[in-house]
N, C-alpha and C positions, 0 to 999 in steps of 0.2 A: 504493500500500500504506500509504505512512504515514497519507493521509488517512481511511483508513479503517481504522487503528489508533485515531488519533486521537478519530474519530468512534464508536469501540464497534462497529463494524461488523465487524471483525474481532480475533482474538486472538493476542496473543503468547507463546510457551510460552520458557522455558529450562529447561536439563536438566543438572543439578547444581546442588547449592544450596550451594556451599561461597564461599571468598575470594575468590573471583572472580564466578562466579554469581549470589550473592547479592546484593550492590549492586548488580549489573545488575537482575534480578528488579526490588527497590524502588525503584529510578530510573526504571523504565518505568513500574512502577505509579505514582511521584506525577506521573509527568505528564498522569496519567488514562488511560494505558492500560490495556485487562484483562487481567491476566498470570497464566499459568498456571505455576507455579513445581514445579518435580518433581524429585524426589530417590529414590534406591533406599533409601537409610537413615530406615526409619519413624523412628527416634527422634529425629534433626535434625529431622525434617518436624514433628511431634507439638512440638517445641520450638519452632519458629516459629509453629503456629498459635496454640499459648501469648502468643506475642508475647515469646517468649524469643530472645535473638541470641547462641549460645554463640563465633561469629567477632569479636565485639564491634566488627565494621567499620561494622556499620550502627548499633546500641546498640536497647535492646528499647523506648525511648520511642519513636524514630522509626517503629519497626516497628509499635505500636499503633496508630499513624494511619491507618495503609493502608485502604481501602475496596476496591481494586479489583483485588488481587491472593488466587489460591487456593494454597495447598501441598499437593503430593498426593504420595504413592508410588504412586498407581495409573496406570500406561500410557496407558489409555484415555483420561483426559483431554486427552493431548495431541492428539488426533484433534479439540479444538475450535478449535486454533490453525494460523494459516498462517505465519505466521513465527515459525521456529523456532531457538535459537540453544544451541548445545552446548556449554558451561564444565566438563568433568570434567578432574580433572589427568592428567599423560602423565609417569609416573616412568620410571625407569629400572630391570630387574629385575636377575637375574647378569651378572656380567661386566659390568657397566653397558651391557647390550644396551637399546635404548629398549622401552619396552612399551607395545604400542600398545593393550592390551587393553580400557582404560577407553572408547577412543573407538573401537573397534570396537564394543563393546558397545552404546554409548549409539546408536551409529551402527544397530545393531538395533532399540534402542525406538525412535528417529524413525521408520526405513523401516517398521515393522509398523503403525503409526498415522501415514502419511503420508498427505495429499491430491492432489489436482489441485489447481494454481495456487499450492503453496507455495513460499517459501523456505528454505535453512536454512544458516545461518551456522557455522561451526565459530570456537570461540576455541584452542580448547588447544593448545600451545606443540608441533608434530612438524617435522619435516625437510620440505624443498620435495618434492612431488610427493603426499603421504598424504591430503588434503583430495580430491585428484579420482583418483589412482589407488587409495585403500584403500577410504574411506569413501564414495565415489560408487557405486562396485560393490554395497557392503552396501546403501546404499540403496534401490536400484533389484530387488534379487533380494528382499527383505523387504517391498517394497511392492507391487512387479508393475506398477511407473509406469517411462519414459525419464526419465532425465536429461536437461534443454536442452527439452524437451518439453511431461514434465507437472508438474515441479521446477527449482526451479533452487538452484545451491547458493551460497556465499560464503566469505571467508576475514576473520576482520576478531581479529587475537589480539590476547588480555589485554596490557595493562600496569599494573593496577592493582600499588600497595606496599602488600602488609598493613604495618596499625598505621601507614601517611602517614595522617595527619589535614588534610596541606596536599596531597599531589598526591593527589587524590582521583579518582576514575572520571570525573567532570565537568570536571575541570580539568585531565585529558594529552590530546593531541591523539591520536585515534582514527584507525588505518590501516586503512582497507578494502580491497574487493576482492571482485569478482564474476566469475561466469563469461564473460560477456560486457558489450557496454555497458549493455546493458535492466536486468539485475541488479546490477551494481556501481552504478549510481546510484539502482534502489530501496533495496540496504542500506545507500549514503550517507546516503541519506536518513531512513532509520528511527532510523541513529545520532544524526544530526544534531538530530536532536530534545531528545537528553538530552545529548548533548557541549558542553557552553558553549566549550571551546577552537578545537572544532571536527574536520572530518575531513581526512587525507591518503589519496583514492583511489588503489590502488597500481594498475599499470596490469596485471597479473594475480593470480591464486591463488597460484601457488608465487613471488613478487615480495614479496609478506606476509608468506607463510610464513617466508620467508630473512630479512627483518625481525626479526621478532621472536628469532628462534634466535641470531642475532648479537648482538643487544640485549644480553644478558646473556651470551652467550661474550664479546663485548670486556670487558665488568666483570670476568668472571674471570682475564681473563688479566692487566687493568691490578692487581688485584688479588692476585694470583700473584709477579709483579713485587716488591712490596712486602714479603709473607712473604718471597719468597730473598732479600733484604736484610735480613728482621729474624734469618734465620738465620743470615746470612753474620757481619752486624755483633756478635751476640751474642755468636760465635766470638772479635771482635776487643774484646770490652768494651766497645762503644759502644752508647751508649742511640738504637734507631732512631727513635723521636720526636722526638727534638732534631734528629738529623740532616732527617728528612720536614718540618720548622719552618722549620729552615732554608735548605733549597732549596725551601720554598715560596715563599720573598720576591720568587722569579723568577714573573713576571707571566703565563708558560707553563705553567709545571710542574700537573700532574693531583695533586690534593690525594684520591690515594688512600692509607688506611690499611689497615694487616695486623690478622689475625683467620681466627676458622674460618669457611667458606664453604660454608654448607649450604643447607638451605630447599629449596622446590618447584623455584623457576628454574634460578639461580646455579650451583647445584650439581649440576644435572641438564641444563638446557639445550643445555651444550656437547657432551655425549654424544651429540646427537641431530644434532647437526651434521658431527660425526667419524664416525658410524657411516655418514651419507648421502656423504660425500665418501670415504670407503674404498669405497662400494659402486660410486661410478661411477670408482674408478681412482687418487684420487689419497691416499694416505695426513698426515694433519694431522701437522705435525710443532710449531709455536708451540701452540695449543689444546690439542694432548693434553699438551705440555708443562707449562702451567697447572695442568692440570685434577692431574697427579704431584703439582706444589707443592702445591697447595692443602689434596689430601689426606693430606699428609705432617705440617701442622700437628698435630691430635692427636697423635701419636707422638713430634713436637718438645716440644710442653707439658709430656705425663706425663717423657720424660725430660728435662728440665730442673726438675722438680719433684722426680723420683728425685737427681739431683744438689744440690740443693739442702739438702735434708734430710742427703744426706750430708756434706757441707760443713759444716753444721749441727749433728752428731753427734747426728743423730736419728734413731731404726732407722727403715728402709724399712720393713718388714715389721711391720705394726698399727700402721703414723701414721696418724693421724686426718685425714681431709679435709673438707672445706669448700667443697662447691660451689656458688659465685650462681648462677643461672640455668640453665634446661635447654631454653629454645625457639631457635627458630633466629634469633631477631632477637630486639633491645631494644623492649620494650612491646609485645608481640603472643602471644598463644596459641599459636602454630603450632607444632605441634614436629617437622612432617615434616622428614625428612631431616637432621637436630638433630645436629652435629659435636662437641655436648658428650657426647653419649652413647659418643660412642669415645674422650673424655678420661677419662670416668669407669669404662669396661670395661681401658683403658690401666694405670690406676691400681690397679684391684681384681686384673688379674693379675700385680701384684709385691706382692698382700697387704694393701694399705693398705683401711682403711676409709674407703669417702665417705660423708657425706652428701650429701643435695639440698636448695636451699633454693630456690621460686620460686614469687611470690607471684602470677604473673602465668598461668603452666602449668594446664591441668586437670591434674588428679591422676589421676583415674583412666585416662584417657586416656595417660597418660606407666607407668602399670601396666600396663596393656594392653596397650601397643606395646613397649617396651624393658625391663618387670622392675621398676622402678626406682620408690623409693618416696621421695616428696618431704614434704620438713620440712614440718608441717604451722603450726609457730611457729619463729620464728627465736629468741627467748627459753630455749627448753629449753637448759643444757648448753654455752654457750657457750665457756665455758676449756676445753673439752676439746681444740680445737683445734689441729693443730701445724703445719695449711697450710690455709691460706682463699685458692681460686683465684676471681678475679672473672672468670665467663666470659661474661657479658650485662651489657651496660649499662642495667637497667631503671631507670626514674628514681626509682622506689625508694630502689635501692640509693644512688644520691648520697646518702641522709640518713643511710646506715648506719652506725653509731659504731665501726670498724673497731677501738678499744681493746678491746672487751669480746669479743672471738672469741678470745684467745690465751690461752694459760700463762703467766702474767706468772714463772713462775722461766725461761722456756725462750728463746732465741735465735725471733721471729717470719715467717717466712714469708709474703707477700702475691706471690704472682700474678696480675699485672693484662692480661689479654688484651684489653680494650679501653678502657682507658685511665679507668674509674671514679673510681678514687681521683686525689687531686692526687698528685703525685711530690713536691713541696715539704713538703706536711703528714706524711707516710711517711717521708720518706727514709732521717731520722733516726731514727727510731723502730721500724723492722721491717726486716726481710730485703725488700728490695721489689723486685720487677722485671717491668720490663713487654714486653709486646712491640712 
């Protein structure tokens, strides 16, 4: 197969063009394969043929050079490619029940435009058994092909970090996984092509699966860890930075920091892990624990924010806020699953006015999904301030002249969630505290 990817003899399709997707797409295309790029969202599609990159993972220079990739929202297309690989994301809907809906779905447009002799690789992040008990079924009833047959499938999940500029798609080592030997070593091999790190064959599909799910449930939970400290120690008046400093010195210690824990993964991940292990019997008791802490932060900030002001003798009720950043990581677009958006719903139901400030967010995009309308100049209005929370660390904000946000008659306010400003240059100067 590779070699006659390689060779233009055959074509490669991907199906979602988003954070993940996407880099795959234009890493296969510049190694000269012909990549059939497909997306349901005409207006992503319509922007890329632009040679526009609104994920800014690949950037719209890089993206002009392509010769040998197409973007379509049309189905059909994919009926010219035999390996085929599925990137749509896998959220979590009520109850943080997993929703498998995306890759059902997408698992519809492969099978209705599947071939003889294809492959198709699934990336997106579900619980061990969905790749060959959900999605193999859709395939095969949408196609009117066997599975093992006239298809075969694969398992090979995302690890790309939106906004890594260093661990980049080419540079983390890729886990694969095929249905049998014939096919886990043709989609070694097709990865192989574009992996400079290289691959790790897993020796099944649900062996992958359980890979990737844990990947990011052990972050949460070592991260989990670190919030019930910043809550405990805050209790006790101890700055938990100094403390995390300090037991870093031990040559052991996991150099994890506290913060909110949103995003596509991190904060979705583990639910997909808890819901598969309650189904076959065993109920999570450390992960779901995590997953409490983690989302108990919002609710820690705005009331420690409420406390502050009053400490402060400054009415709750129409203080002025000051929110940095509304994506779910420092330097990135993404605002799915965005943990600041429940600091700032936190804050607006005891009355306070937020602002948003984020130079980095679409706008209208963060309109669209949450309500929420972002500072379009950080300039306008500045002293009106009576609490400036720093919730993202974009590099940005490191240049921000944090004197000119405040009411210079009033007692200052700085909330520092991930550690922005120095504590040295503040200390003295503002109400400061960090997490």
């Amino acid at each position: 197969m590779i070699t006659k990817l390689l060779n233009k003899e055959e074509k490669l399709s991907v199906i979602g063009l988003g954070y993940v997707g996407m880099p795959l797409a234009v890493t296969f295309a510049e190694k000269g394969i012909n990549v059939i790029g497909f997306d349901l969202n005409k207006e992503k599609v319509n922007k890329y043929l632009n040679g526009e990159d609104p994920t800014n993972e690949i950037g719209s220079e890089r993206l002009k050079k392509l010769t040998t990739i197409g973007f379509t929202s049309n189905e059909t297309k994919i009926r010219e490619a035999k390996f085929h690989i599925v990137a749509v994301p896998t959220p979590v809907g009520k109850h943080n029940i997993p929703d498998l809906y995306p890759v059902e779905s997408a698992s519809r447009v492969v099978g209705r435009n599947l071939t003889k002799g294809s492959y198709v690789v699934f990336e997106s992040t579900v619980y061990p058994g969905v790749t060959e008990d959900i999605c193999v079924p859709i395939l095969e009833k949408e196609s009117g092909l066997k599975c093992g047959i006239d298809f075969k499938i694969g398992y090979s999940p995302e690890r790309i970090n939106p906004g890594d500029k260093v661990h980049t798609l080419e540079n983390i080592t890729k886990i694969t996984s095929g249905m049998d030997e014939e096919s886990s070593e043709v989609i070694a091999q097709v990865y192989e092509s574009i992996i400079k790190a290289g691959v790790h064959r897993a020796s099944s599909i649900k062996v992958a699966e359980a890979a990737k799910v844990i990947e990011n449930s052990q972050r949460d939970v070592n991260i989990a860890f670190v919030n019930e400290l910043a809550m405990i120690f805050d209790k006790m008046n101890i700055d938990t930075q100094e403390v995390l400093e300090a037991a870093g010195t031990k040559w052991n210690f996991l150099p994890f920091r506290p913060g909110l824990v949103g995003g596509h993964c991190i904060g979705v991940d583990p639910y997909y892990l808890t819901y598969k292990s309650e189904e076959v019997g065993y109920k999570s008791k450390l992960i779901s624990s995590g997953r409490e802490i983690n989302n108990e932060i919002p609710k820690f900030v705005v009331e420690k924010t409420v406390r502050m002001l009053i400490d402060n003798d400054i009415k709750v009720k129409n203080a002025n806020v000051l929110v940095l950043g509304l994506t779910f990581k420092e330097d990135c677009p993404d605002l799915r699953n965005s943990k600041v958006v429940d600091i700032i719903e936190g804050l607006k139901s005891y009355g306070m006015n937020v602002t948003i400030f984020d130079p980095i967010a679409e706008k209208e995009e963060a309109k669209r999904e949450y309500g929420v309308k972002i500072l379009e100049n950080l300039e306008e209005n500045l002293e009106k301030y009576d609490v400036v929370i720093g919730a993202v660390k974009h590099k940005e904000f490191n240049k921000l002249l944090i004197e000119k946000l405040y009411k210079e008659e009033q007692e200052k306010i700085l909330l520092d969630l991930k550690g922005i400003f120095s504590k040295e240059e503040v200390k003295n100067k503002y109400k400061y505290w960090r997490m």
